[in-house]
Wavefront OBJ file of the C-alpha trace (Angstrom):
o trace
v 67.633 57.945 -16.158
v 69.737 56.764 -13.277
v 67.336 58.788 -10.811
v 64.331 57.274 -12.381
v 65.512 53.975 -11.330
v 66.382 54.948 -8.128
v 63.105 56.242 -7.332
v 61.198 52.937 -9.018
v 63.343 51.041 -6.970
v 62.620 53.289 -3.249
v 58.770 52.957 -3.846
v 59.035 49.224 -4.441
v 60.840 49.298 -1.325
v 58.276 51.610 0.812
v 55.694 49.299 -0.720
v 57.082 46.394 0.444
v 57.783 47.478 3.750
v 53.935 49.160 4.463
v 52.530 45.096 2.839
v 54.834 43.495 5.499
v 54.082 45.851 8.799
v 50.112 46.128 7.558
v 49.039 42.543 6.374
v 45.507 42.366 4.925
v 42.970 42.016 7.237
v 39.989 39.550 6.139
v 37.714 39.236 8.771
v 35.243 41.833 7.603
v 34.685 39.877 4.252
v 32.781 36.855 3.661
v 34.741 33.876 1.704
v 32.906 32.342 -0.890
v 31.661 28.829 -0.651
v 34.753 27.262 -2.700
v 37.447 30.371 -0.679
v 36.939 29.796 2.829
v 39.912 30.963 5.029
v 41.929 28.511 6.904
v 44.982 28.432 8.991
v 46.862 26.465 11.553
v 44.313 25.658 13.826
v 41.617 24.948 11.471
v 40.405 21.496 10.566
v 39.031 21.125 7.327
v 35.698 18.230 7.056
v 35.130 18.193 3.236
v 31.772 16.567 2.034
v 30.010 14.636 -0.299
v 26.000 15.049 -1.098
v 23.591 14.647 -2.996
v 22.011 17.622 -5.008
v 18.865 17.459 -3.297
v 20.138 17.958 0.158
v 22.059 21.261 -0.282
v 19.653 23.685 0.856
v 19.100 21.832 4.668
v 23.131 21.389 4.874
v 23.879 25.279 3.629
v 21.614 26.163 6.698
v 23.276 23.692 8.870
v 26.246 24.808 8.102
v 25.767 28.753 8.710
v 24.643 27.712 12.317
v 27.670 24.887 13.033
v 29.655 27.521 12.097
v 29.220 30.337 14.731
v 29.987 27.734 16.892
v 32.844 26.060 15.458
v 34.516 28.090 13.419
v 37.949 26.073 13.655
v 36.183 23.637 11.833
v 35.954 24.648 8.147
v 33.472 22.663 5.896
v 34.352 22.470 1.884
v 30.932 20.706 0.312
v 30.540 19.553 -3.315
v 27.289 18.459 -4.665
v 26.896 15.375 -7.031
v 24.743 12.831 -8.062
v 24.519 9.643 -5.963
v 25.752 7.450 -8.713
v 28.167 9.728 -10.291
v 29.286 10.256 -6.897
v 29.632 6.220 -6.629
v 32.175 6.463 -9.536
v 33.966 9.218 -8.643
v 35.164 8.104 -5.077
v 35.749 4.487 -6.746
v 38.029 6.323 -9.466
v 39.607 8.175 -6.977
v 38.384 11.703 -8.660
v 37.257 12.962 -5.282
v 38.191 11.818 -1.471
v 35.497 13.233 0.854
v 35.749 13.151 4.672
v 32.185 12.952 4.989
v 29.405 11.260 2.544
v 25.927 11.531 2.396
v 24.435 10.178 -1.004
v 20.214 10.125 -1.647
v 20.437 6.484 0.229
v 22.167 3.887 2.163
v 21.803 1.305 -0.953
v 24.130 3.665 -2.413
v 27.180 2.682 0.403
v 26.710 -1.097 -0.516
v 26.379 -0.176 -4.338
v 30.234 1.706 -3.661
v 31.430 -0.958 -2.014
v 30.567 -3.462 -4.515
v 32.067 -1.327 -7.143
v 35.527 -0.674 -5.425
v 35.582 -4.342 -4.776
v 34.985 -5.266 -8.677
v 37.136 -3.158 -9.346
v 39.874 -3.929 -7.464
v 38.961 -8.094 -7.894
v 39.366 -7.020 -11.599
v 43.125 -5.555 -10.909
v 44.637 -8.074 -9.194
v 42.925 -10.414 -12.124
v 45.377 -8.412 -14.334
v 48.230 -8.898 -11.730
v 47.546 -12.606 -12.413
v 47.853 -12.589 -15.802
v 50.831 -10.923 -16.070
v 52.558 -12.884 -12.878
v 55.912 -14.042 -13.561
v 57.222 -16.034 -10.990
v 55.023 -17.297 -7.965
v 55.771 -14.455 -5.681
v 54.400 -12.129 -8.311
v 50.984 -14.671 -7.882
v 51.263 -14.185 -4.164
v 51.469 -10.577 -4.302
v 48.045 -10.343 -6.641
v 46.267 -12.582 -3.754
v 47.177 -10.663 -1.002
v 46.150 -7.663 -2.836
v 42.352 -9.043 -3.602
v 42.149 -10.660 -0.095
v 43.389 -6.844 1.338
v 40.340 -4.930 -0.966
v 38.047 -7.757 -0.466
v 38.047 -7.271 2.987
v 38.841 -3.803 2.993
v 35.253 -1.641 4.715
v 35.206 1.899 2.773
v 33.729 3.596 5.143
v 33.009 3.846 8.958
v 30.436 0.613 10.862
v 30.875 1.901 14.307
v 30.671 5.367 16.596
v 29.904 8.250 15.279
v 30.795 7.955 12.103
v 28.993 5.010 10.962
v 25.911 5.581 8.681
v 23.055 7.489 9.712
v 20.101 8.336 8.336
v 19.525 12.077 8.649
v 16.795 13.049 5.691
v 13.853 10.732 4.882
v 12.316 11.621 1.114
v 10.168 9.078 -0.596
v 10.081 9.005 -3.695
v 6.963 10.346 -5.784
v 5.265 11.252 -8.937
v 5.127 14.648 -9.586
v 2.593 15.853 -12.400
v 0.860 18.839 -13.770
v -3.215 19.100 -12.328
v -4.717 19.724 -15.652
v -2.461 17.058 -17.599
v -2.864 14.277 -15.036
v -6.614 14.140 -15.005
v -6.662 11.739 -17.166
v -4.048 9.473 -15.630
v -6.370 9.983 -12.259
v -9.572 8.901 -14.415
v -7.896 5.664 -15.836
v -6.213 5.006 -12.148
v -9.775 4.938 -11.035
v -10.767 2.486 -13.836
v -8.160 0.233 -13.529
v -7.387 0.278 -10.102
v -10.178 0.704 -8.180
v -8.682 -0.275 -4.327
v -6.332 1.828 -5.221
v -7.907 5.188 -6.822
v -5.723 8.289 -4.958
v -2.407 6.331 -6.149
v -0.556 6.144 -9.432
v 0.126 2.846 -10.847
v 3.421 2.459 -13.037
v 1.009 -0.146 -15.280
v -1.350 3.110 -16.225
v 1.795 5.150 -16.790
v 2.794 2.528 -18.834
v -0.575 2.101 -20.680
v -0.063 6.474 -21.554
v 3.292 5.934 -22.433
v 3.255 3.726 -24.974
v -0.084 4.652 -26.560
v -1.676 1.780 -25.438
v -4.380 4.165 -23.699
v -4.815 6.964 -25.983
v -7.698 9.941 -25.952
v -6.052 10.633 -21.995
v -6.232 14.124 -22.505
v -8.372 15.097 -25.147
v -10.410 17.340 -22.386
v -7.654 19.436 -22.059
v -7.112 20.139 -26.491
v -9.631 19.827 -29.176
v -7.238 18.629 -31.509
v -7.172 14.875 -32.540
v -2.876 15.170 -32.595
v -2.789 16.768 -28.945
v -5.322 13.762 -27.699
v -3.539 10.673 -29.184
v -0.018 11.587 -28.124
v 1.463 9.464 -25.581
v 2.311 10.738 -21.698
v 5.160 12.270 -21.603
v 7.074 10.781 -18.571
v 10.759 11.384 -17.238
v 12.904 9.531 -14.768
v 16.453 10.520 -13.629
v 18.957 8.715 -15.616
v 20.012 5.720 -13.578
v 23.776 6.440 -14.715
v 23.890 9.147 -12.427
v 21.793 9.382 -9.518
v 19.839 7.035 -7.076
v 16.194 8.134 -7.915
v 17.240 6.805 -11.726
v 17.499 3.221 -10.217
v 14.678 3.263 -7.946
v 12.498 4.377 -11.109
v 13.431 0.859 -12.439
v 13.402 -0.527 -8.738
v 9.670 -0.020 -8.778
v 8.657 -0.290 -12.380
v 10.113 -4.084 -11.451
v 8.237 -4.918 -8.107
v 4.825 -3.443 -9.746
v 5.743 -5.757 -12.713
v 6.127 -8.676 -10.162
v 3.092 -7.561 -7.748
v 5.052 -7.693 -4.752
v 6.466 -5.364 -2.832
v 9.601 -8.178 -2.263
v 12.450 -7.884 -4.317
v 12.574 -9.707 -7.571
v 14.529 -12.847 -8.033
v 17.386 -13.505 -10.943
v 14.908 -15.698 -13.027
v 12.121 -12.862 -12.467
v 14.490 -10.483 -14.366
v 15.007 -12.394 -16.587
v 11.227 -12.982 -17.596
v 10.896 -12.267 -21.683
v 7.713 -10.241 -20.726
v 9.080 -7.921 -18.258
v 12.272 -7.382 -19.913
v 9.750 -6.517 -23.007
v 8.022 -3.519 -21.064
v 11.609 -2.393 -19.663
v 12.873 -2.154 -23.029
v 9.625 -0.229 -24.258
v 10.342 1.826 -20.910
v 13.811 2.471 -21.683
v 12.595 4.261 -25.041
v 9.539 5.904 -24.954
v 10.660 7.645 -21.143
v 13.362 10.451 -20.900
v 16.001 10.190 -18.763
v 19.250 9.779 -20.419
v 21.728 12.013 -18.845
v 19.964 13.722 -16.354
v 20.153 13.742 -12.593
v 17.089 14.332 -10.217
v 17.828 18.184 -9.755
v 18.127 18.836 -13.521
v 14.956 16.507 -14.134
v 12.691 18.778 -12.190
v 14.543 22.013 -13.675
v 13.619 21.012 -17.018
v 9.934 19.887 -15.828
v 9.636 23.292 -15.003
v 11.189 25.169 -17.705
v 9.681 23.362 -20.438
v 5.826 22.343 -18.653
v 4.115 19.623 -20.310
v 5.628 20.118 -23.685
v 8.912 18.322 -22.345
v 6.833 16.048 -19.098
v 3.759 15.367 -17.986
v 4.592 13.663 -15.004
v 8.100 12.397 -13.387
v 9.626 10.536 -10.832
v 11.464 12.191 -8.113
v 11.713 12.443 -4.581
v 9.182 14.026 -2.134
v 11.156 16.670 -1.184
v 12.055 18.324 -4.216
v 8.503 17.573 -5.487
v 7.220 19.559 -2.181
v 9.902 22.564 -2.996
v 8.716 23.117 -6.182
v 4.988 23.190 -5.377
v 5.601 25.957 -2.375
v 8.340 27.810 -4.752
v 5.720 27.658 -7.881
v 2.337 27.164 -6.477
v 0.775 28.423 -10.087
v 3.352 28.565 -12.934
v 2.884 29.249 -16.915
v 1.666 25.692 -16.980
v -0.667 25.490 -14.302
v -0.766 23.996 -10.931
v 1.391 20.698 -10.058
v 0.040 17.398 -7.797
v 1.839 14.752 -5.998
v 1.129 11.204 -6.600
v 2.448 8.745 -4.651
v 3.054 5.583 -6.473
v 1.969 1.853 -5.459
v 5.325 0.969 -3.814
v 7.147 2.993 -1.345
v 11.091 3.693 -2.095
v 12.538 5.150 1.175
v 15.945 7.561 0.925
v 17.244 8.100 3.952
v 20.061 10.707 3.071
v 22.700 8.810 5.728
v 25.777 10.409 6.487
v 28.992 8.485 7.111
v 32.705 8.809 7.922
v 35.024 7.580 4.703
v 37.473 5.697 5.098
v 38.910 5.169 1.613
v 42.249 6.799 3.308
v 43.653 7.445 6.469
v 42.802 10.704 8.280
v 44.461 11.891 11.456
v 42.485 12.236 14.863
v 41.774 15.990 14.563
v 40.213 15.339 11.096
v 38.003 12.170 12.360
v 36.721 14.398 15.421
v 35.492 17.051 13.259
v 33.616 15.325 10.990
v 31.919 13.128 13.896
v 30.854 16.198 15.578
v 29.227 17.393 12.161
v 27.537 14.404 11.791
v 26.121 14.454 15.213
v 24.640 18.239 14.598
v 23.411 16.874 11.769
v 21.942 14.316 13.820
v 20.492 16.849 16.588
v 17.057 17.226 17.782
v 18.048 21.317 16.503
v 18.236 20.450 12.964
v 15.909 17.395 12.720
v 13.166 19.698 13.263
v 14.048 22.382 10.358
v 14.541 19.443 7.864
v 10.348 19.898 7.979
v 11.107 23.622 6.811
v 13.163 21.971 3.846
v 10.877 19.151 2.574
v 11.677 16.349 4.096
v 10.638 14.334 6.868
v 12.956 13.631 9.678
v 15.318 10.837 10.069
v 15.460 10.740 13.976
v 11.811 8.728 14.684
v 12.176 10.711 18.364
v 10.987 13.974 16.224
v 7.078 13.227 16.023
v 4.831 13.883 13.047
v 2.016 15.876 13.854
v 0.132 18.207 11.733
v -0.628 21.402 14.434
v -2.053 24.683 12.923
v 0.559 26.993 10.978
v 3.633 24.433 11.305
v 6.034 23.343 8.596
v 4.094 19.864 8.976
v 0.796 20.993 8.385
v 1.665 23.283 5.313
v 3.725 20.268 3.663
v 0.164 18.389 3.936
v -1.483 21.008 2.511
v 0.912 20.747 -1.259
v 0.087 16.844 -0.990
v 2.365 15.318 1.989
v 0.826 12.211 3.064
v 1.662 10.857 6.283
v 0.260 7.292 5.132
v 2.168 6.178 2.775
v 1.604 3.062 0.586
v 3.935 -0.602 1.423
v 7.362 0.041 2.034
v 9.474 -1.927 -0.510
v 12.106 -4.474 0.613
v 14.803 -4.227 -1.362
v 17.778 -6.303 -2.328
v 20.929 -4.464 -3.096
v 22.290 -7.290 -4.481
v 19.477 -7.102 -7.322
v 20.467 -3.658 -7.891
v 23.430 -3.741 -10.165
v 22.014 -6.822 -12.632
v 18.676 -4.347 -13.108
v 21.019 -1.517 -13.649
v 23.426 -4.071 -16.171
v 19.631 -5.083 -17.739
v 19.070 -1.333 -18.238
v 21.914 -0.771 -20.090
v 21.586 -4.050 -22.233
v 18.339 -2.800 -23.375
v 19.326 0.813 -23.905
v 22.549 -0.377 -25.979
v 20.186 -2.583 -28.102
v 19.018 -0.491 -30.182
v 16.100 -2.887 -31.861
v 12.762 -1.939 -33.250
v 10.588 -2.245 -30.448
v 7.542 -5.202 -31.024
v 4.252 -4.536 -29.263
v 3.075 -7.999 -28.303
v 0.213 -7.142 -26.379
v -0.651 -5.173 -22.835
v 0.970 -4.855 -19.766
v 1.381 -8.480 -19.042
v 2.678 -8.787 -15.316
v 0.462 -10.096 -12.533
v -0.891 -6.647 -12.153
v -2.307 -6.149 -14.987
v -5.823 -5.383 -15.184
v -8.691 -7.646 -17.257
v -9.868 -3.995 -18.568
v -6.643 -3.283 -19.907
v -7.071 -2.656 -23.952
v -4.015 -3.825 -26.306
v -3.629 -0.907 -28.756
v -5.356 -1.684 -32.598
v -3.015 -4.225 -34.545
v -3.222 -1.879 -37.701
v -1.607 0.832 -35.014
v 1.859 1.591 -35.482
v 4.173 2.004 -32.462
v 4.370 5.687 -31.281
v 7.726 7.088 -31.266
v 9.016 10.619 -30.640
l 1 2 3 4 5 6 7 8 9 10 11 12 13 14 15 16 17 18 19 20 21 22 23 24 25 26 27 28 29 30 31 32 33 34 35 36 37 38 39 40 41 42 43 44 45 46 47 48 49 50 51 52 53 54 55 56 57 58 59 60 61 62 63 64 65 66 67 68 69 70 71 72 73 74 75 76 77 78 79 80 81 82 83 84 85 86 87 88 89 90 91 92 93 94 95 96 97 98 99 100 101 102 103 104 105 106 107 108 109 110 111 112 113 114 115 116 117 118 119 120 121 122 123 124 125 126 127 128 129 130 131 132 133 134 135 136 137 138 139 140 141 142 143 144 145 146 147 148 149 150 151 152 153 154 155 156 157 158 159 160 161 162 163 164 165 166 167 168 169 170 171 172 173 174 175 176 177 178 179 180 181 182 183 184 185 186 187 188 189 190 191 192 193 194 195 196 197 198 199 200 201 202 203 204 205 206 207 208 209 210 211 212 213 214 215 216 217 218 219 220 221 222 223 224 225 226 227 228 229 230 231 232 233 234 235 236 237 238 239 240 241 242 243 244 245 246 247 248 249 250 251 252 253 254 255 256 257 258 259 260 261 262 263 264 265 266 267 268 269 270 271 272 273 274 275 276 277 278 279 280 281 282 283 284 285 286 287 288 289 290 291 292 293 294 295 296 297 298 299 300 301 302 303 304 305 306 307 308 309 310 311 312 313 314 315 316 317 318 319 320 321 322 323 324 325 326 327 328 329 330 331 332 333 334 335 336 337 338 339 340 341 342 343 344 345 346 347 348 349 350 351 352 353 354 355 356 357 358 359 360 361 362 363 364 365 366 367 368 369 370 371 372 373 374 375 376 377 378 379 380 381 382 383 384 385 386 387 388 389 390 391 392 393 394 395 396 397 398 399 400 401 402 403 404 405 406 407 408 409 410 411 412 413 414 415 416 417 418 419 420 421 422 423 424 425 426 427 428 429 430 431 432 433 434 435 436 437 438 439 440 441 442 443 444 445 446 447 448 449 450 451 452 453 454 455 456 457 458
């Protein structure tokens, strides 16, 4: 028994001896995304972005790479506005951010700040003496003040991506929407109005696709229409964003009394429950679109890109063939990347990320954002269709290089549309027809549905 032991114990030995003198060697592998090797002289940039973005920064990536591979990049994907709440909760710390749009930077910023107005509030209340109250104020003048991320250099924001967003339908399903866009918007007949999605949606406008089904069930149901949920990413809020300036009939953003008109807050609410959104992002939107065809949507909201990706990755699916649309407003995202600054990071850390975002930023990988979907965010890269390029096949699945009014928008209007949202989706209340589509939009042709008609509801 003794010799057993002794032998055990001269193998561990040997063992331990051959692991010390011949260490692993790891440079023939390939770490994974999440196990990428590091060591002294590595610098580690990790990054924030949104979902629709990962393909163009993978590529980057692989190329920055071979080139600087002291610099090791760690990425996680996330939804703009989930993203928003988990950098203001202190879930997640990036170097680097680049959410769906620069709104989304001022919407962060507003949130850390209410947040942090709301703490020292509670270090108020529960003061003591009057250097307890002094502490509390210094704190809220420190956060109010306090810039989350990099204004100036290199690591200020940038745009880098440029995606509008879009409606994204199936051909055969959408003829009808096309037909009734003619009708009631004549000047504006290769467009889609959110006032004739809204006629579809709520049944106001029924028979829209009885070409397409014999059946008198299939031809009075309403559109089916989806929207990110504007809980969790950007493309959510600019749904509402231009549901509210088509309302208005002005590409201007809408004033406080405006949103608080009973009429619009009336077609928001029938919005809020006849459309799906509720819990998904844009990515997830578009995977269900395409999973579930026309059964689940008709037609959605998303962004350009994504809309383009699908059409070139499914150019005829199970359901059929799918169209762009772009609607009467245009709702720029500009993808900008920025330096954080929610914590301090030493020089070696700050260098790295500025020379990512400036490859980002390169005349190199402008040009292959084309190859990806979207259009580039550097104006220096020009737009012109030539014979085989990524330009001219992008026009060919339903780019448009003209695209409708660019909408001015108010980020301070943002968060009370986004409060309304939830007010109404909290409510809970029958829903009341009271007529048609009542903003200045609306069309004299416009039919109210029969009063014997009950509300559709699915």
């Amino acid at each position: 028994m003794k010799l057993r032991y002794r032998l055990l114990w001269l193998v561990a030995l040997i063992a331990a001896y051959w692991l010390v003198t011949h260490p692993r060697d790891n440079t023939g592998g390939t770490p994974g995304e999440d196990e990428e090797t590091t060591s002294d002289t590595t610098v580690v940039v990790q990054m924030l972005h949104s979902s629709e973005s990962r393909a163009f920064l993978e590529e980057a990536a692989r190329v920055f790479k071979d080139r600087r591979p002291e610099i090791v990049l760690q990425f996680t994907s996330m939804g703009s506005i989930e993203s928003i709440e988990a950098i203001a909760a202190h879930r997640i710390d990036p170097l680097v951010w680049s959410p769906s749009d620069s709104l989304d930077l001022n919407l962060l910023q507003d949130r850390l700040r209410s947040t942090n107005a709301a703490k020292a509030a509670e270090l108020k209340a529960s003061a003591v003496t009057a250097d307890d109250l002094s502490k509390a104020n210094v704190v809220l003048a420190e956060d109010q003040s306090k810039q989350v991320y990099s204004t100036e250099g290199g690591g200020a924001p940038q745009p880098v991506l440029l995606s509008p967003l879009v409606w994204l339908g199936w051909e055969r399903q959408t003829q009808g929407l096309q037909k009734l866009q003619r009708e009631r918007r004549p000047n504006q007949p290769d467009l889609l109005s959110w006032s004739v999605v809204y006629e579809l949606l709520t049944g106001r406008e029924t028979g829209w696709n009885s070409s397409l089904n014999g059946t008198k069930s299939h031809a009075l149901s309403p559109l089916r229409v989806g929207y990110a949920d504007p809980l969790r990413s950007s493309s959510g809020i600019q749904a509402l964003y231009l549901l509210t300036l088509e309302y208005f009939g002005s590409a201007r953003s809408p004033s406080t009394a405006q949103l608080n008109d009973a009429g619009y807050r009336q077609v928001l609410k029938e919005v809020n429950a006849e459309a799906i959104s509720s819990g998904l992002t844009t990515n997830r939107l578009l995977e269900d679109m395409l999973r579930y065809g026309p059964s689940k949507f008709d037609v959605i909201l998303t962004y350009e890109s994504l809309a383009l990706e699908a059409i070139r990755t499914f150019p005829e699916s199970r359901w059929g063939k799918l169209k762009i649309f772009y609607p009467t407003y245009t709702m720029w995202n500009d993808h900008p990347v920025v330096q954080m600054a929610t914590r301090p990071w030493n020089a070696e850390e700050m260098s790295a990320a500025r020379e990512w975002i400036a490859f980002l930023r390169s005349r190199e990988m402008q040009e292959k954002a084309l190859a990806h979907g979207f259009r580039p965010g550097d104006p220096r890269i020009a737009m012109v269709p030539e014979p085989k390029s990524p330009l001219e096949s992008l026009i060919q699945d339903g780019l448009r290089l003209d695209v409708p009014t660019t909408a001015v928008i108010n980020n301070r209007q943002l968060a009370p549309l986004l409060d309304l949202w939830i007010q109404e989706a909290a409510a809970g209340e029958p829903l009341q027809i009271v007529g048609p589509w009542s903003g200045p939009l609306n069309s004299p042709a416009a039919r109210p549905p029969a009063e014997s008609a009950p509300h559709p509801t699915r």
